[in-house]
N, CA, C and O atoms as a CHARMM CRD file, in Angstrom:
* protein
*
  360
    1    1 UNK  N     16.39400 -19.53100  25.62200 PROA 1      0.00000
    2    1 UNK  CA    15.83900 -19.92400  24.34800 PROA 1      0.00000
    3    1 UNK  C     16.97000 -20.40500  23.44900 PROA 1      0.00000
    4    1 UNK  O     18.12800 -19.99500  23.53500 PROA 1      0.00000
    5    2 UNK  N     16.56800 -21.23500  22.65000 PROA 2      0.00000
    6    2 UNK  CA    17.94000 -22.22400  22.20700 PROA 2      0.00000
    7    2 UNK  C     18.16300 -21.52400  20.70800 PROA 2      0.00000
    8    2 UNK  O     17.38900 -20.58600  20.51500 PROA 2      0.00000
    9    3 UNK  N     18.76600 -21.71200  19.98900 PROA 3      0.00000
   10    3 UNK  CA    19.19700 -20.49500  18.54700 PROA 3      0.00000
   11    3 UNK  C     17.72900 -21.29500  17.86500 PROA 3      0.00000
   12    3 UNK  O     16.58900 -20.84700  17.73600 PROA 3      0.00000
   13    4 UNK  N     18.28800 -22.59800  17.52100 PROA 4      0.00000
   14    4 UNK  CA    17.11700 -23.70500  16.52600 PROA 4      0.00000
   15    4 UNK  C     15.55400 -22.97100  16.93800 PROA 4      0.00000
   16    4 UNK  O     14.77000 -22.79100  16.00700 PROA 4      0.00000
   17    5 UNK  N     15.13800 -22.56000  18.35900 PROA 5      0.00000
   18    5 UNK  CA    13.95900 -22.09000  18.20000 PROA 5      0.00000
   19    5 UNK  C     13.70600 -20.68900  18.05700 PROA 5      0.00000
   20    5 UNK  O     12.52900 -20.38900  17.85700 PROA 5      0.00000
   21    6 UNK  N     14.75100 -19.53700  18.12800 PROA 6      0.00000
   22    6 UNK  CA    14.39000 -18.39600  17.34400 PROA 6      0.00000
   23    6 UNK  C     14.56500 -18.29900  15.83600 PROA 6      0.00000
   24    6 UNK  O     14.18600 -17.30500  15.21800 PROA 6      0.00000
   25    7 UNK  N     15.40200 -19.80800  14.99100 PROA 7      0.00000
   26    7 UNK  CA    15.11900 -19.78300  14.00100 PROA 7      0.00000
   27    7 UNK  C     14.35400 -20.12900  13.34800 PROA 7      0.00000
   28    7 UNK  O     14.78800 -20.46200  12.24600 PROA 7      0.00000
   29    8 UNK  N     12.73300 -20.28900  13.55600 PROA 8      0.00000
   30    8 UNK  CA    11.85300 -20.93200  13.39400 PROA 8      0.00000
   31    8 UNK  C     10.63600 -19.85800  13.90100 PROA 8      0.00000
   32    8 UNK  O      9.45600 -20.20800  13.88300 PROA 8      0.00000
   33    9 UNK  N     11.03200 -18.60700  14.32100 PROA 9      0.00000
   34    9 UNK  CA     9.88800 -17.50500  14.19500 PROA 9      0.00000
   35    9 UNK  C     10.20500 -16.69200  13.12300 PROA 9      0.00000
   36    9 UNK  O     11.26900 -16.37400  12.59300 PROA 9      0.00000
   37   10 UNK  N      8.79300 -16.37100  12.88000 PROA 10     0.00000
   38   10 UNK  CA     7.93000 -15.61500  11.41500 PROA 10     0.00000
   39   10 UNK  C      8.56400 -13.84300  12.09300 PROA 10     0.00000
   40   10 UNK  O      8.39000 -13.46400  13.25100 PROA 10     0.00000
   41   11 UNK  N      9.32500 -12.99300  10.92800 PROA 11     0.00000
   42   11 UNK  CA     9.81300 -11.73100  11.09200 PROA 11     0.00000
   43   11 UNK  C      8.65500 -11.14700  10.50500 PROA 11     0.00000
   44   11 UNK  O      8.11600 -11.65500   9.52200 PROA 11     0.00000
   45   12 UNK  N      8.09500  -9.73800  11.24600 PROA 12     0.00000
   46   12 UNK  CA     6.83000  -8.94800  10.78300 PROA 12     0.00000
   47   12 UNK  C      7.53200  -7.99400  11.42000 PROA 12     0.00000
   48   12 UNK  O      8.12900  -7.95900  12.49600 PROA 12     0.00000
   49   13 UNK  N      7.23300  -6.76500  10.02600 PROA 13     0.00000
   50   13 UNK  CA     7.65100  -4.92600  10.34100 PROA 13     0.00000
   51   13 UNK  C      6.49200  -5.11000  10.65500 PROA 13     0.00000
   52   13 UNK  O      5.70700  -5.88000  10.10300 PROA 13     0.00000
   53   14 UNK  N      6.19800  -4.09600  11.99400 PROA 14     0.00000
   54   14 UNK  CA     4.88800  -3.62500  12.27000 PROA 14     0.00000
   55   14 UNK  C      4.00000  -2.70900  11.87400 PROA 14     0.00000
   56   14 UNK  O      2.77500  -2.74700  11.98900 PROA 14     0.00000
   57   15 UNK  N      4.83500  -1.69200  11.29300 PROA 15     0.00000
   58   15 UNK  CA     4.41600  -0.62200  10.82400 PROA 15     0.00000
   59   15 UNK  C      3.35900  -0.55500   9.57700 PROA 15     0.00000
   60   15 UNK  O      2.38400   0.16400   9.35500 PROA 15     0.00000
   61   16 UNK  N      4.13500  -1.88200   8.69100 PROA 16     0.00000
   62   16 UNK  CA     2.79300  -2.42900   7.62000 PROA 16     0.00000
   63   16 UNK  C      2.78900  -3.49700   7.73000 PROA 16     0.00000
   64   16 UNK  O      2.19600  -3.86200   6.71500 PROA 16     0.00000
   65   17 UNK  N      3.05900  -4.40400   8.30800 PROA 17     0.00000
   66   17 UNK  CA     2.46300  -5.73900   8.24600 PROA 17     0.00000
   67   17 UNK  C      3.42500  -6.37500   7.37900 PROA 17     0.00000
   68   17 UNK  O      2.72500  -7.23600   6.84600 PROA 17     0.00000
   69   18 UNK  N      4.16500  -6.45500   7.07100 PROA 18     0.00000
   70   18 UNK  CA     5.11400  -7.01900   5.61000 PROA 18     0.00000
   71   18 UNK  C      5.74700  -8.34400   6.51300 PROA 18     0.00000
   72   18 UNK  O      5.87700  -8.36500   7.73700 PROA 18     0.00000
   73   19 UNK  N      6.04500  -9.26800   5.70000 PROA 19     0.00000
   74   19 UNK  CA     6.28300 -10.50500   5.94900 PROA 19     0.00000
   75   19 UNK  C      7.65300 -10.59200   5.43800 PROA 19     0.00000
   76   19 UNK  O      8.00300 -10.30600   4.29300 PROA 19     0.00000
   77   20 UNK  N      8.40400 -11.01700   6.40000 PROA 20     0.00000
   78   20 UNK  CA     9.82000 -11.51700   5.49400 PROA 20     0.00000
   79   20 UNK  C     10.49400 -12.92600   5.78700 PROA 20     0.00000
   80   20 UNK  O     11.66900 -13.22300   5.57100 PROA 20     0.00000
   81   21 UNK  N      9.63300 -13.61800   6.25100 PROA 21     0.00000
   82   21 UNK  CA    10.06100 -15.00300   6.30100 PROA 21     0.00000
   83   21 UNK  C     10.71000 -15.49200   7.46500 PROA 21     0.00000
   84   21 UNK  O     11.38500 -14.59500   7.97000 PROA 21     0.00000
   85   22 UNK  N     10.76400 -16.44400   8.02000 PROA 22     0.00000
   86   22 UNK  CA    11.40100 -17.22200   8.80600 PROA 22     0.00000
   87   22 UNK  C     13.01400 -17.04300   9.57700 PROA 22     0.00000
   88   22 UNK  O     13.93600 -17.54600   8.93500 PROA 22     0.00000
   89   23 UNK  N     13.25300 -16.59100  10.44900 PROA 23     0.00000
   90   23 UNK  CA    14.66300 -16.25400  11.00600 PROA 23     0.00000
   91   23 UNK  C     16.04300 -17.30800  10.54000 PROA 23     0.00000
   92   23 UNK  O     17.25900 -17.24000  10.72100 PROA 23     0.00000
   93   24 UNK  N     15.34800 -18.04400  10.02300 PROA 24     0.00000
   94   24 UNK  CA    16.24900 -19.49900   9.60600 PROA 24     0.00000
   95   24 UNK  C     16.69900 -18.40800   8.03200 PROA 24     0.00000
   96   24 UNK  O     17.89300 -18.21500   7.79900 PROA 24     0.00000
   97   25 UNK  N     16.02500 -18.02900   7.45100 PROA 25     0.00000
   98   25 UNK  CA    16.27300 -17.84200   6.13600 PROA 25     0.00000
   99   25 UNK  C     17.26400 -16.41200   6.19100 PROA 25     0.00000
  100   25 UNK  O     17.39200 -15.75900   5.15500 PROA 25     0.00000
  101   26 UNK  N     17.60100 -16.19700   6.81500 PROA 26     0.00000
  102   26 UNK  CA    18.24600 -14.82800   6.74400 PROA 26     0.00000
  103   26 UNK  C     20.12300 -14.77300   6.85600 PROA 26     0.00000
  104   26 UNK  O     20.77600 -15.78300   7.11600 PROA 26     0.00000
  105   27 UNK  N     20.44400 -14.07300   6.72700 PROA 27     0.00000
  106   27 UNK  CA    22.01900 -14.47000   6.89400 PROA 27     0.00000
  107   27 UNK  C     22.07900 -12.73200   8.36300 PROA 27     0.00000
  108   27 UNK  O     21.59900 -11.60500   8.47900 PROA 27     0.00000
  109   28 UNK  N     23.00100 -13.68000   9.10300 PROA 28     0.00000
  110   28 UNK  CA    22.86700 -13.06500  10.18600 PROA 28     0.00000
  111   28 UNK  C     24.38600 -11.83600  10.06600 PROA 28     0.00000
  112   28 UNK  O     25.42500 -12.33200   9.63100 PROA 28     0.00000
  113   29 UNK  N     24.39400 -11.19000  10.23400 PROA 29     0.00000
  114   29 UNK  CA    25.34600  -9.58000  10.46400 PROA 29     0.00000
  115   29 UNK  C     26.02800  -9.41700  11.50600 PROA 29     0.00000
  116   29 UNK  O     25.26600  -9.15400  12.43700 PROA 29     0.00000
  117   30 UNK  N     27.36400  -9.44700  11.90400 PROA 30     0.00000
  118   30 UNK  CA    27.81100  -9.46900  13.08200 PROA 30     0.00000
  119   30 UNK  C     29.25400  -8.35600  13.14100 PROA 30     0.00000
  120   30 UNK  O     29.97200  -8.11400  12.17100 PROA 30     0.00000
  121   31 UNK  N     29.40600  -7.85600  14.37500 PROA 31     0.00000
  122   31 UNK  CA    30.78100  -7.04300  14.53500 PROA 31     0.00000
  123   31 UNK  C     32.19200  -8.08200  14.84100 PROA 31     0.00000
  124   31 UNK  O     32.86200  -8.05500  15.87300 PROA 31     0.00000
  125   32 UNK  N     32.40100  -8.89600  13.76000 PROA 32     0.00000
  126   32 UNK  CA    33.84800  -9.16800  14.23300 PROA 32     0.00000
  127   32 UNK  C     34.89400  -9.09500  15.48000 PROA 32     0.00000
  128   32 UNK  O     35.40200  -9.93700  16.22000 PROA 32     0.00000
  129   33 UNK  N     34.95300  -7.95400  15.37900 PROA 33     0.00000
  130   33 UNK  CA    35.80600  -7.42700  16.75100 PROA 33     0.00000
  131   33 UNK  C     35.42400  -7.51000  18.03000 PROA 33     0.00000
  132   33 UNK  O     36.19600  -7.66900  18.97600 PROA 33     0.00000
  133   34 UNK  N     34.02800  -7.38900  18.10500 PROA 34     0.00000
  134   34 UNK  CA    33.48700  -7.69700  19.25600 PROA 34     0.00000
  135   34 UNK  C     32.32600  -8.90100  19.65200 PROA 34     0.00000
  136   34 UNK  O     32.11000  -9.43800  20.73800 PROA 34     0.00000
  137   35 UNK  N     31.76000  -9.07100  18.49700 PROA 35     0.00000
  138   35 UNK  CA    30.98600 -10.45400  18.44500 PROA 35     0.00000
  139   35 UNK  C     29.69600  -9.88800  18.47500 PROA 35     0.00000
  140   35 UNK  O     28.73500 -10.63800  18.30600 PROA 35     0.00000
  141   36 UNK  N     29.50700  -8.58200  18.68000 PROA 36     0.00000
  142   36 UNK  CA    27.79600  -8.30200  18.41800 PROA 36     0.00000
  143   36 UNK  C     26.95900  -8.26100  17.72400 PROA 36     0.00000
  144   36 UNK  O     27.09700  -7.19900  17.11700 PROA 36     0.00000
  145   37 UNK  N     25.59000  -9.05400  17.17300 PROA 37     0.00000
  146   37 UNK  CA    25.05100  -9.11000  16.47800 PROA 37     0.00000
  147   37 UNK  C     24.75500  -7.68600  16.35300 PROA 37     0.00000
  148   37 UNK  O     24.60300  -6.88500  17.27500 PROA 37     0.00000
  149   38 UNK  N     24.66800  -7.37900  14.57000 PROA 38     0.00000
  150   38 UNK  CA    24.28400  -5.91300  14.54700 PROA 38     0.00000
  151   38 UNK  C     22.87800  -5.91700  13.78500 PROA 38     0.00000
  152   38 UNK  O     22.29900  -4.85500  13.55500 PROA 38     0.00000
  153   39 UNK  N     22.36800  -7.11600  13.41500 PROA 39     0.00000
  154   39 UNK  CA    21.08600  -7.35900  12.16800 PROA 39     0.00000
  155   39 UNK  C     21.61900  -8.42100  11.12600 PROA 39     0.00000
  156   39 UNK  O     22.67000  -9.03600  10.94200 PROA 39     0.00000
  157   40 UNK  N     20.41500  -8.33400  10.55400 PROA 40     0.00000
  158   40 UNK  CA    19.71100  -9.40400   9.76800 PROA 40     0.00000
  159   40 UNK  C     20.08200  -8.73500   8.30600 PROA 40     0.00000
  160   40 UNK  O     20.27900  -7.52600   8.18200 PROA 40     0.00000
  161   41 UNK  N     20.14900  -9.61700   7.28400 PROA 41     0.00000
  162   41 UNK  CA    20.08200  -8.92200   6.02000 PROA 41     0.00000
  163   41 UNK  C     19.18200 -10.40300   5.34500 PROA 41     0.00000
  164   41 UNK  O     19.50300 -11.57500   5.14900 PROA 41     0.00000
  165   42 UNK  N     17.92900  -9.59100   5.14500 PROA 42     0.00000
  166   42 UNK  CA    16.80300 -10.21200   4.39600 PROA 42     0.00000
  167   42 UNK  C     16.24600  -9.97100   2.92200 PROA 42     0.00000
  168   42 UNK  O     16.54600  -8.99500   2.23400 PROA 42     0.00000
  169   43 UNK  N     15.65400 -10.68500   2.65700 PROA 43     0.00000
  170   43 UNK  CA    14.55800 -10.13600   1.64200 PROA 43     0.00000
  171   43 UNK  C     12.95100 -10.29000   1.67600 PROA 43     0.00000
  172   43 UNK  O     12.37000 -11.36400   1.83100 PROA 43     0.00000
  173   44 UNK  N     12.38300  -9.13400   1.51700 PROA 44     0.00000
  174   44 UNK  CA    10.89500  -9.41800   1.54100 PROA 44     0.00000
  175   44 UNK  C      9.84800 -10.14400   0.55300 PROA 44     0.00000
  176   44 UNK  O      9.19400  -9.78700  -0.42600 PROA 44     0.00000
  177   45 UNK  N      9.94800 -10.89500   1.01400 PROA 45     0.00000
  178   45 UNK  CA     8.87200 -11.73100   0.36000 PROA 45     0.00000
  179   45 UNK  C      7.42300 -11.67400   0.09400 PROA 45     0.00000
  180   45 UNK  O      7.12300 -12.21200  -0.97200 PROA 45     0.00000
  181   46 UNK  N      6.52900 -11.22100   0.70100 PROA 46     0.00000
  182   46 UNK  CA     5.49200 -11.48100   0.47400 PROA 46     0.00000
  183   46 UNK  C      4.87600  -9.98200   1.05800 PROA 46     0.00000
  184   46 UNK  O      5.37400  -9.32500   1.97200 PROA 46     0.00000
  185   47 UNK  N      4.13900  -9.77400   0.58100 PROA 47     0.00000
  186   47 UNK  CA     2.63200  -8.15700   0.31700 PROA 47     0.00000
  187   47 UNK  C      2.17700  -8.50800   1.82800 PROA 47     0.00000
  188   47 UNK  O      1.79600  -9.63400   2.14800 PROA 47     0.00000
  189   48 UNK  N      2.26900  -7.31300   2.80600 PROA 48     0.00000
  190   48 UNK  CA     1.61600  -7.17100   3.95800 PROA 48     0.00000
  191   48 UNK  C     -0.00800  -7.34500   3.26200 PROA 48     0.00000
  192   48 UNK  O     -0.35500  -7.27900   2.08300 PROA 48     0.00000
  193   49 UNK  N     -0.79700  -7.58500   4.48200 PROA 49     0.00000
  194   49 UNK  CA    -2.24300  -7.79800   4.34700 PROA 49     0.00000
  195   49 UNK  C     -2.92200  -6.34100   4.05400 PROA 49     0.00000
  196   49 UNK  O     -4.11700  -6.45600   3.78000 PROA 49     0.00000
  197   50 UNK  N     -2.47400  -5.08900   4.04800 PROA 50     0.00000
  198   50 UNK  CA    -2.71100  -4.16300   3.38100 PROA 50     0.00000
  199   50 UNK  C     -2.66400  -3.33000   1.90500 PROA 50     0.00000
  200   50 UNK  O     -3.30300  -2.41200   1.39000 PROA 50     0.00000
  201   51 UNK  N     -1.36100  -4.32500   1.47900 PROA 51     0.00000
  202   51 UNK  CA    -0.93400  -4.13500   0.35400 PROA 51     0.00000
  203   51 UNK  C     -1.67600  -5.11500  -1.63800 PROA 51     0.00000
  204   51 UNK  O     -1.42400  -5.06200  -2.84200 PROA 51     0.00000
  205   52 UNK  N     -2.67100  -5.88000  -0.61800 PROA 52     0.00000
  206   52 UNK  CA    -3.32700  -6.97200  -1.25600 PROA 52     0.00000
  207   52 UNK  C     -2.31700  -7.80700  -2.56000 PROA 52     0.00000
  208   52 UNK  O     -1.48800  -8.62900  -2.16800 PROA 52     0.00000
  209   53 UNK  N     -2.35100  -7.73900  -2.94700 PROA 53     0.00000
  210   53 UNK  CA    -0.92300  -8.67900  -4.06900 PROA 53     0.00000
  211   53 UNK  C      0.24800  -8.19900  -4.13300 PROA 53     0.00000
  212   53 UNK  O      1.14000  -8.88900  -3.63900 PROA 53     0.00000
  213   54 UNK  N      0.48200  -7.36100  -4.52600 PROA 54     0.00000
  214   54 UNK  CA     1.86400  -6.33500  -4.44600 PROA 54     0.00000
  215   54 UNK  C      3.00100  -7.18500  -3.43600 PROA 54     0.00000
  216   54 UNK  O      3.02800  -7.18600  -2.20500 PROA 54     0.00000
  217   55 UNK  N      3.65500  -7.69300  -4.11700 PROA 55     0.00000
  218   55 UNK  CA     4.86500  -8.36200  -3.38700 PROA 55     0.00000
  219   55 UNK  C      6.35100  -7.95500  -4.49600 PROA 55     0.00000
  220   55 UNK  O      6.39500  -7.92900  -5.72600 PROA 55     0.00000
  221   56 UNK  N      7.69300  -7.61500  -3.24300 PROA 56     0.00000
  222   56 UNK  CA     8.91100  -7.42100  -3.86000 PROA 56     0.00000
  223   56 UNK  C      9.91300  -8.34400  -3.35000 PROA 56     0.00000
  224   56 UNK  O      9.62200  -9.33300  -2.67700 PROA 56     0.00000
  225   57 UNK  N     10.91500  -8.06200  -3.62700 PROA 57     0.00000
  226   57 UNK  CA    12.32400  -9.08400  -2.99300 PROA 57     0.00000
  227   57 UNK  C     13.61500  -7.57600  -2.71700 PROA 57     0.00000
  228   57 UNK  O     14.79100  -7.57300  -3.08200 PROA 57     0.00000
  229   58 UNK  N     13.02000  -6.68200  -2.12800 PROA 58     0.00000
  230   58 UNK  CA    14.28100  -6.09200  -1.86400 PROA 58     0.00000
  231   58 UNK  C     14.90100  -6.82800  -1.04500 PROA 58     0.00000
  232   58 UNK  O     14.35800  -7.72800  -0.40500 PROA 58     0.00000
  233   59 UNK  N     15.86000  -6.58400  -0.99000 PROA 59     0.00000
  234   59 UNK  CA    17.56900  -6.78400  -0.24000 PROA 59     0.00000
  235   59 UNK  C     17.52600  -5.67100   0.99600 PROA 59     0.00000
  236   59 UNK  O     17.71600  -4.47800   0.76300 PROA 59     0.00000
  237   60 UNK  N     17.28800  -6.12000   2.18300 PROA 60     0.00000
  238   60 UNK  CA    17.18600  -5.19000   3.04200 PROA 60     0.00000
  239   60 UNK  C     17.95700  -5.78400   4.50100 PROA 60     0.00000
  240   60 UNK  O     18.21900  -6.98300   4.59300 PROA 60     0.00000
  241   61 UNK  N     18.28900  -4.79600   5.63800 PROA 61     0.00000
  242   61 UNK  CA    18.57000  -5.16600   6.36400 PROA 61     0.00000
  243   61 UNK  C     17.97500  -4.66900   7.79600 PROA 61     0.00000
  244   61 UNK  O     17.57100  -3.52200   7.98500 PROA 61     0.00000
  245   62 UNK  N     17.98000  -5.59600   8.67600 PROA 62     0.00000
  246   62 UNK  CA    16.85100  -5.38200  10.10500 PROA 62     0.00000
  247   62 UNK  C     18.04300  -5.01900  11.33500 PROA 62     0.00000
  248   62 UNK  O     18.65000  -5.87500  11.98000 PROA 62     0.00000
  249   63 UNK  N     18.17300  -3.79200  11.44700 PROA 63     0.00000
  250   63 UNK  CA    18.72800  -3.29300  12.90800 PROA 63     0.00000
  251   63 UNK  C     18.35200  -4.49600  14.00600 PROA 63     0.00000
  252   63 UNK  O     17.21600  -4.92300  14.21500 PROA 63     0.00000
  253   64 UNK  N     19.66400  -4.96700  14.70000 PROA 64     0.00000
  254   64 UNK  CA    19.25900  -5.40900  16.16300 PROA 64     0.00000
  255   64 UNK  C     18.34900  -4.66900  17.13200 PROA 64     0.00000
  256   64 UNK  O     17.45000  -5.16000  17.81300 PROA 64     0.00000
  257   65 UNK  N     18.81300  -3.17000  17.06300 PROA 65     0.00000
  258   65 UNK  CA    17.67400  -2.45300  17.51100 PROA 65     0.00000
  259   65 UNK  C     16.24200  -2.10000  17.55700 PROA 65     0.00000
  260   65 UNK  O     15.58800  -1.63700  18.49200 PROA 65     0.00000
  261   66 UNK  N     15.77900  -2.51200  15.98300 PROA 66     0.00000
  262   66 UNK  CA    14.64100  -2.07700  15.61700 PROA 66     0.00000
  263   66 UNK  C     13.82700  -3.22000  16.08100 PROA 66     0.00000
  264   66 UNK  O     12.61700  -3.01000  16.16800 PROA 66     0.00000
  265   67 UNK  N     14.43700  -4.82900  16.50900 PROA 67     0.00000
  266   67 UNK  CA    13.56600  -5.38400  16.91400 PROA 67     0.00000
  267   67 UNK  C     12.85700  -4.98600  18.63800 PROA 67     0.00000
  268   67 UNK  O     13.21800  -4.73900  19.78800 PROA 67     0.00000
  269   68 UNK  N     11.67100  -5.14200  17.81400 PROA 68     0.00000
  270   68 UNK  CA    10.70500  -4.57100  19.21000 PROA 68     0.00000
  271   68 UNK  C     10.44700  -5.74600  20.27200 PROA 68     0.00000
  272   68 UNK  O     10.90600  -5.36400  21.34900 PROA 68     0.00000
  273   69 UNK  N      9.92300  -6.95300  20.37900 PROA 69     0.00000
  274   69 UNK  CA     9.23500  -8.25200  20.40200 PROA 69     0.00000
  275   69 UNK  C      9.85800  -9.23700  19.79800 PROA 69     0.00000
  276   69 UNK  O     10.13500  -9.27300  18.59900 PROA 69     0.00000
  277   70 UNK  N     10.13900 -10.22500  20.77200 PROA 70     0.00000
  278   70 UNK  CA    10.14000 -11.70800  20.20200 PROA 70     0.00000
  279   70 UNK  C      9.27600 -12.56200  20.93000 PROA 70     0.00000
  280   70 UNK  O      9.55900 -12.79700  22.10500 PROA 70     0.00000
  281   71 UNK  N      8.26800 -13.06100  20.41700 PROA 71     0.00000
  282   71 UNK  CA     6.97100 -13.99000  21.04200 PROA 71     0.00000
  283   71 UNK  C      7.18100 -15.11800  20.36400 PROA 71     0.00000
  284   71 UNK  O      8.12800 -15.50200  19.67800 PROA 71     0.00000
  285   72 UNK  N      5.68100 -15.81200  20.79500 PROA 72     0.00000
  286   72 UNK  CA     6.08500 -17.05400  20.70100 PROA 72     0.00000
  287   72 UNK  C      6.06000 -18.00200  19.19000 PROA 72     0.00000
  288   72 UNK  O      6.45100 -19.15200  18.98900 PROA 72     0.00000
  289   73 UNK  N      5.55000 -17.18600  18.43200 PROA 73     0.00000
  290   73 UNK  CA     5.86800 -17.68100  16.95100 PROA 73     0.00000
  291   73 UNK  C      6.37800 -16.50100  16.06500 PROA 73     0.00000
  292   73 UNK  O      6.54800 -16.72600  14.86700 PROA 73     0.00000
  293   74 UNK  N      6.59600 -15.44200  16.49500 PROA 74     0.00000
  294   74 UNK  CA     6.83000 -14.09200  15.42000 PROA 74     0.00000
  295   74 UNK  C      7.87800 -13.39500  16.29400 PROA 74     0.00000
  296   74 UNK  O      7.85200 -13.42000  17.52500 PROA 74     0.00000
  297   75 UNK  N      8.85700 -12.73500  15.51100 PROA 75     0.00000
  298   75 UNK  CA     9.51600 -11.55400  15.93800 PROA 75     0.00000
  299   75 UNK  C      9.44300  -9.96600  15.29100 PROA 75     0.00000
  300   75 UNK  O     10.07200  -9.50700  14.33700 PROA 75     0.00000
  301   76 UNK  N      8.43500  -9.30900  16.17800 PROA 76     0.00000
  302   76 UNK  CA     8.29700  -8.21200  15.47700 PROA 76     0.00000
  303   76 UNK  C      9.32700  -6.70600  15.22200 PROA 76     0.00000
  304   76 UNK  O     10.10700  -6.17400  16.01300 PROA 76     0.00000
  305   77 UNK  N      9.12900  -6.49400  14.46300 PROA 77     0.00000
  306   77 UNK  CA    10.66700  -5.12200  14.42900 PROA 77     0.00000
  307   77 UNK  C      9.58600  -3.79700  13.89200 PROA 77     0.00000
  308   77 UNK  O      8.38200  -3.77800  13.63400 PROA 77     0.00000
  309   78 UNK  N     10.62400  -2.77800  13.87200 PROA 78     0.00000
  310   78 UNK  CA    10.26300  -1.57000  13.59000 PROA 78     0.00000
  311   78 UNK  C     10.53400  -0.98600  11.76600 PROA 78     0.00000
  312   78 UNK  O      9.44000  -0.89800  11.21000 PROA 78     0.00000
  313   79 UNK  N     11.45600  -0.68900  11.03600 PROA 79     0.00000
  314   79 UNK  CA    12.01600  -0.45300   9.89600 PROA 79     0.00000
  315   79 UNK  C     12.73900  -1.47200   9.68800 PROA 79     0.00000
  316   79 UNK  O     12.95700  -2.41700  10.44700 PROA 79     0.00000
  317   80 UNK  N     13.20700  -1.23600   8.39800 PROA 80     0.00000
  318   80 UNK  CA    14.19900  -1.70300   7.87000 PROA 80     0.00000
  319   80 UNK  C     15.20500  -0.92900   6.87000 PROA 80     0.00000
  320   80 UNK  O     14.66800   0.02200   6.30200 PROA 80     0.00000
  321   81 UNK  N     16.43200  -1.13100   6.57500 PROA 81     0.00000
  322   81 UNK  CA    16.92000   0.14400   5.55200 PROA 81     0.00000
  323   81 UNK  C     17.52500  -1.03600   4.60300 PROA 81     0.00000
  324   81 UNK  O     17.79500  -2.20600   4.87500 PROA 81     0.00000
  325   82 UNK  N     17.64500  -0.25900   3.32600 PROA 82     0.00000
  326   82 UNK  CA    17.92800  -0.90300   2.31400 PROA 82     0.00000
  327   82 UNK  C     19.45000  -1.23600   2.54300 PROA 82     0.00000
  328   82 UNK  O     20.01900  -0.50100   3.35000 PROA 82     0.00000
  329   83 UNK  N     20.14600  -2.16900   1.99300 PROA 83     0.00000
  330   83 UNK  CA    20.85000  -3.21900   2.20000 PROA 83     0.00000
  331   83 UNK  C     22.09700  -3.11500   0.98200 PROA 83     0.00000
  332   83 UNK  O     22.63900  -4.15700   0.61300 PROA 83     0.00000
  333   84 UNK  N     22.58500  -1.51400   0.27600 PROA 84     0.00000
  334   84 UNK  CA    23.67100  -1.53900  -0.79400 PROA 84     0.00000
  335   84 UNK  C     24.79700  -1.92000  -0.36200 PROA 84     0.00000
  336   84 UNK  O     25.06800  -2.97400  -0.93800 PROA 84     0.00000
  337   85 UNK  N     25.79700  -1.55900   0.51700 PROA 85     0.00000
  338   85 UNK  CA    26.90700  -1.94300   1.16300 PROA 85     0.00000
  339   85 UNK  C     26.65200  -2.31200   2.24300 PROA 85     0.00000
  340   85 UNK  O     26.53500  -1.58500   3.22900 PROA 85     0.00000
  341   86 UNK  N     26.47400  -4.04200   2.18800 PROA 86     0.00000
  342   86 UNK  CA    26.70100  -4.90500   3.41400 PROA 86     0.00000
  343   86 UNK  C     27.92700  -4.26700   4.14700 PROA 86     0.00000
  344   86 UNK  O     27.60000  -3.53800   5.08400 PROA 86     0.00000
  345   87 UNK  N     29.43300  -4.40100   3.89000 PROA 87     0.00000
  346   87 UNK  CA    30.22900  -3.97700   4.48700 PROA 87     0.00000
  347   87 UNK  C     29.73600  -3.09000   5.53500 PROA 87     0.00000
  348   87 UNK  O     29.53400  -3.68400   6.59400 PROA 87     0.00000
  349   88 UNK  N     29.49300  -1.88000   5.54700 PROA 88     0.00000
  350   88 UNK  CA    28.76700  -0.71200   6.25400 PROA 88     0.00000
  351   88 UNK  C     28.43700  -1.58800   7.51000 PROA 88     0.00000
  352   88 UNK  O     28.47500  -1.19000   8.67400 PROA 88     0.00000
  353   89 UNK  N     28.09500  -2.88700   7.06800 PROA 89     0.00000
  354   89 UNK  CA    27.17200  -3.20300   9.15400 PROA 89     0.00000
  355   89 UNK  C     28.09100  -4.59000   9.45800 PROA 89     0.00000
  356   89 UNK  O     27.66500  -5.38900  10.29100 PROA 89     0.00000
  357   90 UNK  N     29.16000  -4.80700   8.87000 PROA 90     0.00000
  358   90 UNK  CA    29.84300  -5.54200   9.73400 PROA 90     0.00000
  359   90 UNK  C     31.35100  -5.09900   9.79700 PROA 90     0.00000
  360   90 UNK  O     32.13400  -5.67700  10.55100 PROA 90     0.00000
């Protein structure tokens, strides 16, 4: 799979449904020293379909781990933890 087309799937926590936008939009997290992606540092955009309007913009970041699924238009993950010292994950 080529980078251009995992940047072009829709990120969904599963747990509520929350939407955080497009893999293109994210700034990607990496270990220097060794080159491993460690996560994503996003913001949420838009009210899962449970939450009916209620939308925020935290600053959060997505474990490489927590992703569960990557299909063919969405990549689904598990949590996310809030995002105060970037440093901490690279």
């Amino acid at each position: 799979m080529l980078l251009s087309e995992l940047a072009e799937k829709e990120l969904i926590q599963v747990k509520d449904g929350a939407r955080y936008g497009k893999l293109a939009n994210t700034e990607l997290l990496f270990n220097p020293e060794t080159g491993k992606i460690e996560g994503f540092e996003v913001f949420q955009k838009s009210a899962s379909f449970f939450q009916g309007n209620k939308s925020t913009k935290k600053k959060e970041f997505i474990s490489w781990e927590e992703i569960i699924l990557i299909g063919k238009d969405r990549i689904l993950f598990n949590e996310t933890d809030n995002l105060n010292d970037p440093s901490a994950y690279s």
